[in-house]
N, C-alpha and C positions, 0 to 999 in steps of 0.2 A: 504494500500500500504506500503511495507518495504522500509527500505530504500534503502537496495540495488538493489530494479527497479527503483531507480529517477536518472535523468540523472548525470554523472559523469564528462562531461564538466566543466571546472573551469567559462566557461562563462556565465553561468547556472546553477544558485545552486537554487536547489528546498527552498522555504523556503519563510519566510518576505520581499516584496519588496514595494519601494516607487517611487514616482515620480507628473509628472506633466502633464496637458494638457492646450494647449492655444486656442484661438478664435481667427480665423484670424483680423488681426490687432489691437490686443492688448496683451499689455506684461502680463497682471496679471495671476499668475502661479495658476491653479487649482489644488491645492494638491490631490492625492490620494493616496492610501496605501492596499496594497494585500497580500494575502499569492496565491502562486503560487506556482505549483507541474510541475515537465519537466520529462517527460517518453518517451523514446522511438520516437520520432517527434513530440507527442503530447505534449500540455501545458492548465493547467484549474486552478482554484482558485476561491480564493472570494474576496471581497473588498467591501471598499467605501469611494468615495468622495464627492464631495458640492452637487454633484446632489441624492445621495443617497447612497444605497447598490446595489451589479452588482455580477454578476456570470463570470468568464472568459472561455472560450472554445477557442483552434483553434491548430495551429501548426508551427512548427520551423523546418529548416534544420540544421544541424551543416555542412553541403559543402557548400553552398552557405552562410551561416550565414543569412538568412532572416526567419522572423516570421508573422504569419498571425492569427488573434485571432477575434472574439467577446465579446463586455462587454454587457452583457442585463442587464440592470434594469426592472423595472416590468413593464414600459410603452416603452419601447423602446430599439432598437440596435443602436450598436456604430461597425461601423468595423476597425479598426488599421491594419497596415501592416508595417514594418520594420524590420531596421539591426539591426543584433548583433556585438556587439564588446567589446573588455573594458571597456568603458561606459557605458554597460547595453544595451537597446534597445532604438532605436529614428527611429522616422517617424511620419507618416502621420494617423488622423482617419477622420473620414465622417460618417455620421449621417444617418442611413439605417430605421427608424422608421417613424410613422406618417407621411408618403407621403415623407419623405429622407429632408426636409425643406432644401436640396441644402450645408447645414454645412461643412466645411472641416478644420482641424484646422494641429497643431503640437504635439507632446510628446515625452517623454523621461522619460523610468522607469529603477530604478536599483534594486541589491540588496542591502538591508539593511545593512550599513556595523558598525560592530562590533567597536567599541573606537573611537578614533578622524582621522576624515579625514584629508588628508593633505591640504596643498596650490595648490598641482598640482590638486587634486581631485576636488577641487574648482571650480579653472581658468577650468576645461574639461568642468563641468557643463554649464559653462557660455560661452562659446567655442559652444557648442551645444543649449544652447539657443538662442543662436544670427542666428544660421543657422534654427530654427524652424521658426522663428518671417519672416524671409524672404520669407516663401514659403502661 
């Protein structure tokens, strides 16, 4: 893929992204870390976090700003669904594997951002953690 079929959104730069997932009712941040590619409404990549290595598939609108994806690892799905914005993406996953074991948690991933974040970059994160931990 060149680059110039990756998406040209500044709110979606194809490339290094990070972030987190939590378990309902508890704060501890499950890091994870991806490279993701956005073409066209589509979105895929690779990663891994505490629970392994994962493959991403799914898709994004840029009118609406919502995103809808898969992470499979080798034993199971994970589906996410969320907004796009400034922030990166936050919302909701649920646990589609092994009889679905009922799972539903929070997350928030960005992109990787290049030198030092600021203050405000900070406080957004933590602004948006607090609104995961609630739901």
């Amino acid at each position: 893929m060149t680059e110039s079929s990756e998406e040209k959104h500044h709110l979606l730069p194809s490339g290094e992204w990070e972030g987190f997932y939590l378990y309902p009712g508890n704060s501890h941040k499950h890091r994870m870390s991806m490279v993701l590619h956005f073409r066209q409404g589509n979105m895929h990549g690779t990663g891994f976090d505490d629970i392994g290595a994962f493959v991403f598939s799914g898709n994004y609108n840029i009118g609406t700003l919502l995103a809808e994806w898969a992470k499979v690892y080798h034993t199971h799905k994970i589906a996410y669904s969320g907004h796009i914005d400034e922030n990166g993406i936050w919302g909701h996953w649920q646990n589609e594997g092994n009889g679905g074991w009922g799972l539903r948690g929070g997350f928030h991933i960005w992109p990787v951002k290049k030198g030092n974040e600021t203050a405000v970059e900070v406080a957004e994160e933590v602004d948006v953690e607090k609104l995961l931990l609630k739901s």
